[in-house]
C-alpha positions in Angstrom: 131.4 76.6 82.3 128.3 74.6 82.2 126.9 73.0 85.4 124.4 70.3 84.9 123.1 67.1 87.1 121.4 63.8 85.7 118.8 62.5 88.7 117.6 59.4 88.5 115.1 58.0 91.0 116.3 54.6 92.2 113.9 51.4 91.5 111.0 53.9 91.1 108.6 51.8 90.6 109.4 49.4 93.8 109.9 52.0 95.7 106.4 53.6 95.0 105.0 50.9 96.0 107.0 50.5 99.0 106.0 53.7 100.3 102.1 52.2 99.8 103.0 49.1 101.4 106.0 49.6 103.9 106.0 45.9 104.6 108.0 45.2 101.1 110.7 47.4 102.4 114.1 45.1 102.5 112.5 42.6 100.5 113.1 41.2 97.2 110.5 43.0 95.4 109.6 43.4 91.7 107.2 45.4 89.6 105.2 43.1 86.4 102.8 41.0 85.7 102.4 37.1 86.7 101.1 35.8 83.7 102.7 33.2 81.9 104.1 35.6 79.5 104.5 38.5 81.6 107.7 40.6 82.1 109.4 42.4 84.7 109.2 46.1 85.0 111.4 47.3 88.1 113.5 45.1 90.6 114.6 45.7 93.8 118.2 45.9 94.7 117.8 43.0 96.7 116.3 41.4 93.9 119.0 42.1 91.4 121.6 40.2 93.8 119.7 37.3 92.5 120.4 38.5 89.4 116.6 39.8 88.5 116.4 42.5 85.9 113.2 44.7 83.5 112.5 43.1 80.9 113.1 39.8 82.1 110.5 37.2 82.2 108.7 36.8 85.4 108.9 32.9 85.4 112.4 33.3 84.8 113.2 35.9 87.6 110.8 33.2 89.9 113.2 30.6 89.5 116.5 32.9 90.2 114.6 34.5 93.3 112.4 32.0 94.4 111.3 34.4 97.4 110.7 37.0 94.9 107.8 39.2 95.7 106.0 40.6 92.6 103.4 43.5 92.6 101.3 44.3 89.7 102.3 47.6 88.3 100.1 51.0 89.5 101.2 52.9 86.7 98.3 55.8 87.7 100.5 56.0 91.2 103.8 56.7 89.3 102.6 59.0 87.0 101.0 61.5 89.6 104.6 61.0 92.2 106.4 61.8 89.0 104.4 65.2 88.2 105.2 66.0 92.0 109.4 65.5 92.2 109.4 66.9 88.4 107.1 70.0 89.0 109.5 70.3 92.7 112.5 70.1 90.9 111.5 72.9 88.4 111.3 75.6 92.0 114.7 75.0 92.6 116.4 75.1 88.4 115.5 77.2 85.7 116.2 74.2 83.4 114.9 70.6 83.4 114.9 67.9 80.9 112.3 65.4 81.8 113.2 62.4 79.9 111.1 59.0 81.3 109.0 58.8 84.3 111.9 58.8 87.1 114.4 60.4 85.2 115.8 64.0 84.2 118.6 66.7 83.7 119.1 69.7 85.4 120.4 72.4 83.8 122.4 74.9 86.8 124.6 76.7 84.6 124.2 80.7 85.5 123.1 79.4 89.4 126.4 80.1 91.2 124.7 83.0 93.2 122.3 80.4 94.4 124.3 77.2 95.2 127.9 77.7 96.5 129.0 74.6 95.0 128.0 71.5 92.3 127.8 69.2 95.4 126.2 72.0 97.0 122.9 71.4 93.8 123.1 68.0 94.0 122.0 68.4 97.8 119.3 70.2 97.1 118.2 68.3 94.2 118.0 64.9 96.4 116.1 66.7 99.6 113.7 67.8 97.0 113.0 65.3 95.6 112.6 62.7 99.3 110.6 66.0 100.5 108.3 65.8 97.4 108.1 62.0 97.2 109.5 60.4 100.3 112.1 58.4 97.6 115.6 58.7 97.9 117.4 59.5 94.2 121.1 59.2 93.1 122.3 62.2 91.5 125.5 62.7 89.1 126.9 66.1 88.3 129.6 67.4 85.3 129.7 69.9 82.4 128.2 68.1 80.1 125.0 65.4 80.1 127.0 61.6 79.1 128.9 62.3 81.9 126.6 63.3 84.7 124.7 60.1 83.2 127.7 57.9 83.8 128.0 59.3 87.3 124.8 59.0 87.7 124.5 55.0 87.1 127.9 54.6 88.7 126.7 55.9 92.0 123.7 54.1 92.4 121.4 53.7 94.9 120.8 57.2 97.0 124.3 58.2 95.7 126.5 61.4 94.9 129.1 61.9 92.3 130.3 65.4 91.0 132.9 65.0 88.3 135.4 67.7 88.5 135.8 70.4 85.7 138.3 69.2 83.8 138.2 65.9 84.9 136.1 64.2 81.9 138.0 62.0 80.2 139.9 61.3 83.4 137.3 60.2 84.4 135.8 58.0 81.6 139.1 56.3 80.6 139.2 53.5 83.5 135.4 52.7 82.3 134.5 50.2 80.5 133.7 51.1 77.0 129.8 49.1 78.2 129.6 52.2 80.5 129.2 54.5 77.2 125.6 55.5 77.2 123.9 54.3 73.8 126.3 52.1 73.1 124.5 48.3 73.0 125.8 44.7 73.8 126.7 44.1 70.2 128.6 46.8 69.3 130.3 46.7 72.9 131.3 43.2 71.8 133.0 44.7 67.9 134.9 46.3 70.1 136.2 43.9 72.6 136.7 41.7 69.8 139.4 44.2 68.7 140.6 44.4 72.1 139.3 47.8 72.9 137.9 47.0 76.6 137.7 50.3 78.2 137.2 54.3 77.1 140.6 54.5 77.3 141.3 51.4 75.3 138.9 53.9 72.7 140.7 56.9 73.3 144.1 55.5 72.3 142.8 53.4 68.7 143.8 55.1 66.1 141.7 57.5 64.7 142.1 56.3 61.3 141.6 52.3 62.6 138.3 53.7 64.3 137.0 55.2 61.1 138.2 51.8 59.2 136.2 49.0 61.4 133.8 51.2 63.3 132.8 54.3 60.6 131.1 57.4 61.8 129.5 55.9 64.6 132.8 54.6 65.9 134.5 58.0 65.6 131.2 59.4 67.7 131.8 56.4 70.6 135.5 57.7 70.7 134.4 60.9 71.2 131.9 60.0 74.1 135.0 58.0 75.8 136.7 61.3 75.7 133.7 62.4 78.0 132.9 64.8 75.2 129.1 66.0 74.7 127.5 69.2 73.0 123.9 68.3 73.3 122.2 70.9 75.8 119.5 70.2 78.5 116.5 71.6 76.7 112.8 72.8 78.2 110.4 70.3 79.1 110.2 69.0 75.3 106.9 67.9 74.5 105.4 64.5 74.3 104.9 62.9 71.1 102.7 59.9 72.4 101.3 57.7 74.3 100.0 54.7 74.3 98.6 51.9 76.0 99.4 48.0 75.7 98.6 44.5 76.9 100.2 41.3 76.4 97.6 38.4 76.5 98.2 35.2 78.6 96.8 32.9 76.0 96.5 34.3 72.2 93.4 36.3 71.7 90.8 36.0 68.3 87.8 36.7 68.9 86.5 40.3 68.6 84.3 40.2 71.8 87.1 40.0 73.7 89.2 42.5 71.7 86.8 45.0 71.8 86.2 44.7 75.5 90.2 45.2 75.5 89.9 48.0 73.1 87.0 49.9 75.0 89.4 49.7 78.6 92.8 50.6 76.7 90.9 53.7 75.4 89.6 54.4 78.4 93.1 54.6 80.0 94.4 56.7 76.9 91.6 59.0 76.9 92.1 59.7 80.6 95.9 60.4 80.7 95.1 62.8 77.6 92.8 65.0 79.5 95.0 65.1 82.7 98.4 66.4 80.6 95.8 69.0 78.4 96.4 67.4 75.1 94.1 66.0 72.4 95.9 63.4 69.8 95.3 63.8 65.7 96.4 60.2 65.4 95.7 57.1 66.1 97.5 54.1 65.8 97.1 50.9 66.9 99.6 47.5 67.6 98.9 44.2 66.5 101.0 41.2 67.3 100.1 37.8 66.2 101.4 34.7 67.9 104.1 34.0 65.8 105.5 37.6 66.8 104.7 39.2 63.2 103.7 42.6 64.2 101.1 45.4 62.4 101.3 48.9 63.2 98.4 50.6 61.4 97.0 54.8 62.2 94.5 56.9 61.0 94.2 61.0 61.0 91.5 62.9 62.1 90.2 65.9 61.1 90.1 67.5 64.2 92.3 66.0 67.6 90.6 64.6 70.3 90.7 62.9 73.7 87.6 61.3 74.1 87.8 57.9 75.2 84.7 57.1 73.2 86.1 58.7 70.0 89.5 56.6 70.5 87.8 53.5 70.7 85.8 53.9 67.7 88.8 54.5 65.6 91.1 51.8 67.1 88.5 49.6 66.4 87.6 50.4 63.1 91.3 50.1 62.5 91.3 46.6 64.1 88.5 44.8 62.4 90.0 46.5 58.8 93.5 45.0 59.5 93.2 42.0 61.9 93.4 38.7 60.0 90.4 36.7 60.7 92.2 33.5 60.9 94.9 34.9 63.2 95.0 35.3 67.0 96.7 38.1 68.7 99.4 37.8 71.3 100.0 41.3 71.9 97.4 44.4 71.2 97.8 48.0 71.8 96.8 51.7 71.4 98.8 55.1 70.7 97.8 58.4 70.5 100.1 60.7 68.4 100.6 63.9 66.6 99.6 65.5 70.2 98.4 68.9 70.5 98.1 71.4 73.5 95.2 73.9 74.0 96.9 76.6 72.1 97.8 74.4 69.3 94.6 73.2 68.8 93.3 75.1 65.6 89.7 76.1 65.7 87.5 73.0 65.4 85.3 72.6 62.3 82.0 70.6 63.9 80.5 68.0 61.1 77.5 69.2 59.1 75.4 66.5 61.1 76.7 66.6 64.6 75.4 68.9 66.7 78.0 70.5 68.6 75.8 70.3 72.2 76.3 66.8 71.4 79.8 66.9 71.8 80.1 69.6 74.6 77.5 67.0 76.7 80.1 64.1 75.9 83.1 66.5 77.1 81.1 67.3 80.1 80.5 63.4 80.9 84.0 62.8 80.4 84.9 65.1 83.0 82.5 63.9 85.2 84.4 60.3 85.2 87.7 61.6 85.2 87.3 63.6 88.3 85.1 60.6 90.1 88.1 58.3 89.4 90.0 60.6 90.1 88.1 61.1 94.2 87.2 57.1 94.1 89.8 55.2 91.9 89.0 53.4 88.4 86.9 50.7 89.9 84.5 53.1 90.7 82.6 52.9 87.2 81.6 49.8 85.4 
């Protein structure tokens, strides 16, 4: 029978930055920016009493929490206390889904010699993870991933919850049918509108009645209400991006400006590139214009890279081809894709006119910076 666990971190980002400033702690607290059009990233439990949530505007969470505290967001910070509890976590199970920043699933099936019992894993997993981080986690644990998700986010903060074998759609049925993981506002509200109001409510439509209003993604809801889920906890899966974006206080025109953005963003890219070992062979850039009509434009290189310099270059030649000169940009951003590790990397083919010591001397320099910010911060170079 399979034995997995879903561990969350709770309010990671807050609580990063509580642990670098303990004077937050029992606080309302949020993670974003303060600009006028700035969002939320991460609140606080005490916050969300107030009823402040992510991805709510920060004006907007002022005015329901007036005594709201808001920190800008470190994201270097929760990047390197993420590779610590993830790289922990790995010691103690042969199987681990990584899928956001403070989030994974553990995969314990074949570990009964090592843990006595599921409660037993979830233990460990939590004391690794305060040992590695000082954060407290909630962890959920089932035989199957929706529903150590659901326990997960039902036994938040620094909670516990192992579903017994068997148990699954026990479980599920007093749920609300919002509780079903994937399953959005709008379609929550199809189904209320029919009357169906919790997974059991799902369980017991008729099949046939499911497959008439809902289709084949109604018939795969009522399966998830059962607590029913195939999917397996796969190996670390590999990234596919990343990218970097910035949402402008006051709309943005004027190519100074953007290329000054441009030149920091790539910077930033470049950098997390060369500290997770992979080169990109696209890249791709955002464009959003005041009126919110958004541009998504990419180009391929010949060979992958993750020079910051190299980045920039392309991202801006990619600007000035596709920006419209009478437009101003609300939101701007870069993305690196079609990433590559070392031993994917096919041999590179150097350009006819580039000398390669050219490009082992810019390597070299870009090391150089990455380990001085790495010793002295990112302010260090100008």
């Amino acid at each position: 029978m399979r034995w997995i666990a879903h561990v969350d971190m709770d309010s990671f980002y807050v609580s990063v930055e509580r642990l670098k400033n303990p004077s937050l702690h029992s606080k309302p607290v949020a993670v974003g920016g303060t600009g006028p059009r700035s969002v939320i990233s991460s609140a606080s439990y005490e916050a969300r009493k107030f009823g402040v949530r992510s991805a709510m505007p920060t004006a907007q969470a002022m005015r329901a929490c007036p005594q709201l505290i808001v920190v800008p967001p470190d994201f270097k910070s929760y990047s390197e206390l993420s590779h610590k509890v993830f790289s922990a976590l790995k010691i103690i199970c042969p199987i681990v889904e990584q899928v956001s920043v403070d989030e994974a699933y553990l995969d314990f099936t074949g570990c009964e010699r090592l843990y006595k019992s599921r409660e037993e894993s979830a233990r460990k997993v939590k004391q690794t993870v305060e040992g590695a981080s000082g954060l407290k986690c909630t962890v959920g644990v089932a035989t199957n991933k929706l529903i150590t998700k659901v326990a997960s986010d039902l036994a938040k903060p620094d909670g516990l919850l192992v579903v017994p074998v068997g148990d699954e759609e026990k479980f599920m049925r007093p749920l609300s049918i919002r509780k079903i993981p994937g399953l959005g506002p709008k379609t929550s509200a199809l189904f209320e509108h029919r009357g169906i109001m919790t997974c059991g409510d799902l369980v017991d439509f008729k099949i046939t009645e499911v497959n008439k209003y809902f289709g084949n993604q109604g018939l795969s809801f009522q399966e998830s209400a059962k607590g029913l889920d195939h999917s397996e906890v796969s190996t670390e899966g590999e990234r596919k991006s990343l990218s970097v974006e910035e949402t402008f206080d006051v709309d943005v025109g004027d190519f100074e400006t953007l290329s000054e953005c441009t030149r920091k963003m790539s910077e930033e890219l470049g950098t997390g590139l060369r500290e997770e070992g992979l080169s990109a062979r696209t890249i791709a850039i955002k464009i959003r214009y005041g009126d919110f009509t958004t541009l998504v434009r990419s180009v391929t290189l010949s060979d992958s890279t993750s020079n910051s310099k190299v980045i920039a270059q392309k991202a801006m030649e990619l600007l000035k081809k596709n920006k419209s000169p009478s437009l101003k940009l609300r939101l701007f951003g870069i993305c690196a894709r079609n990433l590559l590790t070392p031993d994917q990397k096919p041999l590179e083919q150097f350009d006819l006119f580039e000398s390669p010591e050219k490009r082992i001397k810019e390597e070299k320099i870009e090391k150089i910076k990455d380990d001085l910010k790495r010793k002295f911060g990112d302010k260090i170079l100008r």
